[in-house]
VMD Tcl script that draws the C-alpha trace (Angstrom):
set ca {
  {-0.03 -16.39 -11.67}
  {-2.45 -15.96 -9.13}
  {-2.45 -12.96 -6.38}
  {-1.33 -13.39 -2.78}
  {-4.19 -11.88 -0.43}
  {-3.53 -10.08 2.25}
  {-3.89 -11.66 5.90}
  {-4.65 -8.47 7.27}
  {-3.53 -4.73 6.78}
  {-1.98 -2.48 9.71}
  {0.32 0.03 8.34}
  {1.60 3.09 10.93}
  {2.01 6.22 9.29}
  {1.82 9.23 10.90}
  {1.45 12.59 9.58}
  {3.17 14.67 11.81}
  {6.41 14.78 10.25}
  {7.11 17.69 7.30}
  {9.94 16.27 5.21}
  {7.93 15.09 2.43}
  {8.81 11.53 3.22}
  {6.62 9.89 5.85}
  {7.43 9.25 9.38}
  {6.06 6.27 10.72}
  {5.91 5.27 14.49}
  {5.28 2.09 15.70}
  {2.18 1.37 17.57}
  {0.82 -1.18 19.92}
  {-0.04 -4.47 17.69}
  {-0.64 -7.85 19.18}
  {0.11 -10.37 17.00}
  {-2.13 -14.12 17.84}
  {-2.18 -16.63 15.07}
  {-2.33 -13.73 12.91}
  {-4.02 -11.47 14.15}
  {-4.21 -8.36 16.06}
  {-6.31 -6.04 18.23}
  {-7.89 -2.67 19.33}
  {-10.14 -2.51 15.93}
  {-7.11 -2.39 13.42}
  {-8.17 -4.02 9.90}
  {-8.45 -7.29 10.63}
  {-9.36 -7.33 14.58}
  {-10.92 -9.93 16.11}
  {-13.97 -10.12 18.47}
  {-16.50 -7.64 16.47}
  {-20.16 -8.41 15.63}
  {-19.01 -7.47 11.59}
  {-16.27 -9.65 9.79}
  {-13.54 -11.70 11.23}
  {-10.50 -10.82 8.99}
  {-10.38 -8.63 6.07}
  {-10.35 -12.16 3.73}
  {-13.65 -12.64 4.92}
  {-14.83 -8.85 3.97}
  {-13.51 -9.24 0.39}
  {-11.71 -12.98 -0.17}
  {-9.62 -12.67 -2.85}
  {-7.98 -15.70 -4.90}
  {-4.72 -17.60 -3.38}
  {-1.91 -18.48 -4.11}
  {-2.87 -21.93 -5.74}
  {-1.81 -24.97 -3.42}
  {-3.15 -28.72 -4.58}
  {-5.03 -30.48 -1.59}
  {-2.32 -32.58 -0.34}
  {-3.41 -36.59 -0.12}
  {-1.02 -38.80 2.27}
  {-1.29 -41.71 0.56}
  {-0.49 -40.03 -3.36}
  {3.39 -38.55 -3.80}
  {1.83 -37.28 -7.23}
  {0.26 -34.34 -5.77}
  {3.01 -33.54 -3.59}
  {5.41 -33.15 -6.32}
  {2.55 -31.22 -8.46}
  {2.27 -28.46 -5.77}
  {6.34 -28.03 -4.91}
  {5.84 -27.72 -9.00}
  {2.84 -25.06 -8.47}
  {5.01 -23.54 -6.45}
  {8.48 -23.32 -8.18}
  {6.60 -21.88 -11.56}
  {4.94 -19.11 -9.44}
  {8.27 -18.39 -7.71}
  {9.64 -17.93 -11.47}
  {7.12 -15.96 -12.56}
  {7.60 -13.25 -10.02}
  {11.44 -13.61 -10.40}
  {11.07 -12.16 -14.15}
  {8.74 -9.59 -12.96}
  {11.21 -6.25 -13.16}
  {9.56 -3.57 -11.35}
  {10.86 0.15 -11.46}
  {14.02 -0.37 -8.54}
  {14.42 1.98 -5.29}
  {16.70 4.93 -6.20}
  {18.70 4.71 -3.59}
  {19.93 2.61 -0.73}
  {18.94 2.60 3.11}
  {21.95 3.74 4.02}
  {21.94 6.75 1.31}
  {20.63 10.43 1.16}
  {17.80 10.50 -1.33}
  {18.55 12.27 -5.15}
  {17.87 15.64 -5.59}
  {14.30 16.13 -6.96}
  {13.14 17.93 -9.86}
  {10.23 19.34 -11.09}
  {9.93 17.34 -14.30}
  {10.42 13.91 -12.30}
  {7.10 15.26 -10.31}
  {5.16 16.14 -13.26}
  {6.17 12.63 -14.40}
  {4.58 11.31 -11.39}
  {1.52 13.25 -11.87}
  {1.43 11.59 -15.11}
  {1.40 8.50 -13.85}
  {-0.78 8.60 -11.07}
  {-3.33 10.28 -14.05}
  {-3.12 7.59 -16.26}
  {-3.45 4.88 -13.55}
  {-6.59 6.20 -12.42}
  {-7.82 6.66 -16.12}
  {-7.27 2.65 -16.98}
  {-8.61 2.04 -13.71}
  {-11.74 3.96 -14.20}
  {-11.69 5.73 -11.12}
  {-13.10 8.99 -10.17}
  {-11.34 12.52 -9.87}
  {-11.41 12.47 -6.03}
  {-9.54 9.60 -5.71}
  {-6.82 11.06 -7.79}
  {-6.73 14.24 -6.00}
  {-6.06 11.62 -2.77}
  {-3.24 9.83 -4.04}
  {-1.56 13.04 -5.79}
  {-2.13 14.63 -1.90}
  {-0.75 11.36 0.38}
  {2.22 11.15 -2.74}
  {3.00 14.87 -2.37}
  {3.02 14.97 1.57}
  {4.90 11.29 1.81}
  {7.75 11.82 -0.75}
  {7.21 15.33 -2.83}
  {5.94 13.02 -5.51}
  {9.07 11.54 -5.73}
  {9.13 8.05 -6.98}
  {11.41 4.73 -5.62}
  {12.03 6.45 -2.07}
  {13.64 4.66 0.72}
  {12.23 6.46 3.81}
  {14.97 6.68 6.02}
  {13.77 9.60 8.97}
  {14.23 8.18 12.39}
  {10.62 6.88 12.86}
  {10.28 5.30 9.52}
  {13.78 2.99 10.89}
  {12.58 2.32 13.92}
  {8.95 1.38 12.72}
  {10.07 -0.94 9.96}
  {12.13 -2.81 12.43}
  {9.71 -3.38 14.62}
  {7.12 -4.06 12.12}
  {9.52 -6.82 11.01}
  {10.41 -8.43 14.22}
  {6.54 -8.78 14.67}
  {5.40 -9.78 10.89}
  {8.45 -12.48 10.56}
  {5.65 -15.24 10.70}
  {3.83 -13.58 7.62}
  {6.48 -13.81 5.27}
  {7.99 -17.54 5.95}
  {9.27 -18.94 2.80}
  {9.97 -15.41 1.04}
  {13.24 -15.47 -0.13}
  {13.77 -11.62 1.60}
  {12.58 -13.25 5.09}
  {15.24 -13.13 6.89}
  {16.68 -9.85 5.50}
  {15.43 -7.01 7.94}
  {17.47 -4.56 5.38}
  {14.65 -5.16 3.01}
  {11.76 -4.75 4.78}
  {11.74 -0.45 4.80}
  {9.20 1.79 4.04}
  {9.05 2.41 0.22}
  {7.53 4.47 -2.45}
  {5.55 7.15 -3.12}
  {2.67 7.12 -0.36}
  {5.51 5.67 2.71}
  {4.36 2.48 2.75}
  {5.76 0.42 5.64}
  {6.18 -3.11 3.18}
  {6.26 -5.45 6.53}
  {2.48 -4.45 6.06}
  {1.76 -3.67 2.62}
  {3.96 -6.53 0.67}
  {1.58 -8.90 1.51}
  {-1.42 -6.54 -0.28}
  {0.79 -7.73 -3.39}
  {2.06 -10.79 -3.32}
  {4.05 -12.28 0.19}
  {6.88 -14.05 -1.92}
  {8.04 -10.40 -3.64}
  {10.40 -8.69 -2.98}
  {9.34 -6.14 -0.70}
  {11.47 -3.35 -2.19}
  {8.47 -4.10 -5.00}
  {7.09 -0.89 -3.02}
  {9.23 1.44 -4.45}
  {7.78 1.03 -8.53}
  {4.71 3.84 -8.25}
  {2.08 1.37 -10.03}
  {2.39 -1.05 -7.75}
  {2.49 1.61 -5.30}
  {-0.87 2.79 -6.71}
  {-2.78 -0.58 -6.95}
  {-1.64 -1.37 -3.21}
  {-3.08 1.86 -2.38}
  {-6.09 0.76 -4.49}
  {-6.79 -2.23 -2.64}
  {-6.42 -1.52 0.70}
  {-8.71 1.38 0.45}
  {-11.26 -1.20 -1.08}
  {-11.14 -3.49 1.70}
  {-11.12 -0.36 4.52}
  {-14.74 0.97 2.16}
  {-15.78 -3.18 2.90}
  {-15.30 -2.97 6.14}
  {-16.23 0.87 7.64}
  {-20.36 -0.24 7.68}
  {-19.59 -3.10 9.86}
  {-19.23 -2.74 13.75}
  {-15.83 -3.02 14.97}
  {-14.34 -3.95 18.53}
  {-12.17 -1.01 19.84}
  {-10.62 -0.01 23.11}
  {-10.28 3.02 24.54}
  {-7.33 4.73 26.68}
  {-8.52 2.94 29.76}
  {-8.86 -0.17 28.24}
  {-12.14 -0.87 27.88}
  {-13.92 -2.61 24.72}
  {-16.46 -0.71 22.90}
  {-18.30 -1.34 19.46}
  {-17.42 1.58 16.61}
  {-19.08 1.78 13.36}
  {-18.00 4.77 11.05}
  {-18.61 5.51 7.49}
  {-16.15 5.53 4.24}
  {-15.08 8.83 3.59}
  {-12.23 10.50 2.21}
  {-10.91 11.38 5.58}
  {-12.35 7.96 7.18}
  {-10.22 5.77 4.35}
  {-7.19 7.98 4.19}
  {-6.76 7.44 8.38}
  {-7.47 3.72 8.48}
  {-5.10 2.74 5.51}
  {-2.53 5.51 7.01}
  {-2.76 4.35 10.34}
  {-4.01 0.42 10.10}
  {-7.20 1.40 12.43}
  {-10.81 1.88 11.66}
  {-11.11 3.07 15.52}
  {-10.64 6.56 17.15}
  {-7.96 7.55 18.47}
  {-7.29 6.84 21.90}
  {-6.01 10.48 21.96}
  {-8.25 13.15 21.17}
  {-5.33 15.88 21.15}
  {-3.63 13.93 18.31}
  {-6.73 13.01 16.37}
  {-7.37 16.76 16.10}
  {-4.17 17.48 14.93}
  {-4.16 15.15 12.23}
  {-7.75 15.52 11.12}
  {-6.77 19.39 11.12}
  {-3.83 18.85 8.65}
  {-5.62 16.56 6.60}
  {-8.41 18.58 6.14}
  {-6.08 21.31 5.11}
  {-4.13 19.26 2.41}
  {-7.62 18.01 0.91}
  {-8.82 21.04 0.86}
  {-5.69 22.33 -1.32}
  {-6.54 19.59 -3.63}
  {-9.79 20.11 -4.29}
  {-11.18 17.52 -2.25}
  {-14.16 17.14 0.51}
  {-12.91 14.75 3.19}
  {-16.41 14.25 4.36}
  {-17.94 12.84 0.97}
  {-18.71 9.21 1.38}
  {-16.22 6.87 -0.68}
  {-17.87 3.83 -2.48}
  {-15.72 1.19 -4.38}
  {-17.23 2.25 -7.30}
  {-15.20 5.89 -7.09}
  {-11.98 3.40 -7.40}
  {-12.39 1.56 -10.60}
  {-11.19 -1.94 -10.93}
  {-7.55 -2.84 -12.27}
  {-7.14 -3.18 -15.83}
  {-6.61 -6.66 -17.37}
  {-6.48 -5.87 -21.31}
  {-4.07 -3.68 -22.58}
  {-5.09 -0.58 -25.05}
  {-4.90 -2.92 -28.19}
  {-7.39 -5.81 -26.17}
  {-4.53 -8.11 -25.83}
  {-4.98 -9.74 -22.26}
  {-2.71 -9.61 -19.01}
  {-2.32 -12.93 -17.27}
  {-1.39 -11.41 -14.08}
  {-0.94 -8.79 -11.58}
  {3.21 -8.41 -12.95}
  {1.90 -8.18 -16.58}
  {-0.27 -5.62 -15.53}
  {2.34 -3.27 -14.12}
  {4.35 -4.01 -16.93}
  {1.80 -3.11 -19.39}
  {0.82 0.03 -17.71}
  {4.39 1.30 -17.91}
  {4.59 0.83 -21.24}
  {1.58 2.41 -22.37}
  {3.34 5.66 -20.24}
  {6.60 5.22 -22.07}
  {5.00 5.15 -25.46}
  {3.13 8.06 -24.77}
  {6.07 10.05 -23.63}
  {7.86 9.11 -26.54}
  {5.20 10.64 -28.46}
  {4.84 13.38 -26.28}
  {7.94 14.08 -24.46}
  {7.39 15.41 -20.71}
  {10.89 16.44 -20.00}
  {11.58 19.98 -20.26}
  {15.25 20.46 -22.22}
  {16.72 21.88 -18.83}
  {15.70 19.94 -15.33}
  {15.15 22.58 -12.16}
  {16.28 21.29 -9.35}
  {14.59 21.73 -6.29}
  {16.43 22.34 -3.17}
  {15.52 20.25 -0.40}
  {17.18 17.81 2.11}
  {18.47 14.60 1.26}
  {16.27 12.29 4.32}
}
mol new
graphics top color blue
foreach p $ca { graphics top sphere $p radius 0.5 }
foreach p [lrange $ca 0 end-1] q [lrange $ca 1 end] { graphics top cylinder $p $q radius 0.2 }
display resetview
């Protein structure tokens, strides 16, 4: 099966909000034939790159070139199309642990040290570097207290996903989901609004795909990579008046974290809020051990896995996941992680 790119990234979530699950707000987003404005991800009207297809294209879905006068190839690609649909079908991610309309479990302390486990052995078959470990262990622990299959359900993460689907409808035509605005929340481990982010996996899935933490991981992973592409470019912004002005910035740890947070490579139109969330990022990193201002290369994020530990090969971007989970539940068979006697932690249900 071959992977779905995405069209163009611009995911709202704000970091404002102390619940452990994010709180996402909807921002201004003009969507024309696809695209949208003020220097998000894949604005238009900059001297640098179009879209971010054109920063890093990644394969398609595969369609066959459609000749009028041959009903062969027709057939072939509704074919094409039907297999890949039944490929993702069988694809059986971890599932959301609770409903939209339900409080979220109780946590416990050995579910988070599972988490920890896997984000760790992620980033070790991807190759990646500490830092970008100690990033995804901070945006999992303030987004959902490294709790895994989260539905976000605070006011602003509602509201946002809404929105975000009344404005992305035109993104996901075909999906089976489309026309299920239940299904389109904000999932997983780093609050991921899927209107946005299903389409960094695949745009026929499911989006509630966001709530298994390795696909939560290599989304993560690949919209960083495409925010690193695109931060040396020169980007077409507008500021609280209204006016356009070019921006260039550099990839770091604090300039990747923002962008794929917030959807925008630009500043902030407010200085006030920019300040407070550079403040409390700078604070979290600095808990983790890591410098926000140390330039991020794609290098520092690996590259996804496509052999498992014994060399046998994964076809796809499902088997992969699948694999990956595995190798986890083998070793904590081996190894159990559990303690005999779970500790709850008290905290709200959100």
């Amino acid at each position: 099966m071959q992977l779905t790119a995405l069209a163009y990234i611009v995911a709202v979530v704000t970091d404002v909000f102390d619940d452990g699950a994010s709180a996402e707000a909807a921002h201004e987003v003009l969507f024309d034939d696809g695209y949208d404005v003020d220097g998000d991800l894949s604005s238009v009207g900059r001297s640098g790159p179009g879209s971010l297809d054109q920063v890093m294209p990644p394969p398609t879905r595969a369609t066959a070139t459609v000749a009028p006068a041959v009903v062969e190839v027709d057939a072939d690609e509704a074919a094409s199309r039907a297999a890949d649909r039944a490929e993702v079908a069988k694809f059986l991610p971890h599932q959301c642990i609770h409903g939209v309309d339900e409080q979220r479990p109780r946590l416990t302390r050995n579910e988070q040290k599972r988490t920890y486990a896997v984000l760790a052995h992620v980033v070790k078959r991807l190759k990646a570097s500490d830092d970008f470990l100690k990033l995804l262990q901070l945006v999992a622990a303030r987004e959902s207290s490294l709790q895994q299959g989260l539905v976000h359900r605070l006011s602003p993460d509602l509201e946002a996903s809404l929105a975000a689907w009344r404005k992305t409808a035109n993104l996901y035509e075909g999906n089976p989901h489309h026309a299920e605005p239940d299904h389109w929340q904000t999932y997983g481990l780093f609050g991921m609004n899927s209107n946005y982010f299903t389409q960094v996996w695949d745009n026929q899935a499911d989006p509630r795909v966001l709530c298994d933490a390795i696909v939560d991981i290599l989304v993560y992973r690949r919209a960083v990579v495409r925010v690193i592409r695109k931060a040396g470019s020169a980007i077409e912004c507008t500021d609280a008046q209204g006016r356009r002005f070019q921006h260039t910035t550099r990839a770091t740890w604090e300039t990747v974290h923002r962008a794929v947070s917030g959807g925008k490579l630009c500043p902030s139109k407010s200085e006030n809020v920019a300040a407070i969330m550079g403040k409390y990022f700078r604070g979290r990193a600095a808990k983790f051990g890591l410098d926000p201002d140390k330039p991020v290369t794609t290098k520092m994020l690996g590259v996804e896995p496509t052999r498992a530990l014994d060399g046998s090969t994964w076809a796809d971007q499902e088997a992969v996941v699948m694999g990956l989970w595995a190798e986890l539940e083998a070793e904590w068979a081996e190894h159990p992680i559990d303690a005999d006697e779970p500790v709850k932690i008290a905290r709200k249900g959100s």
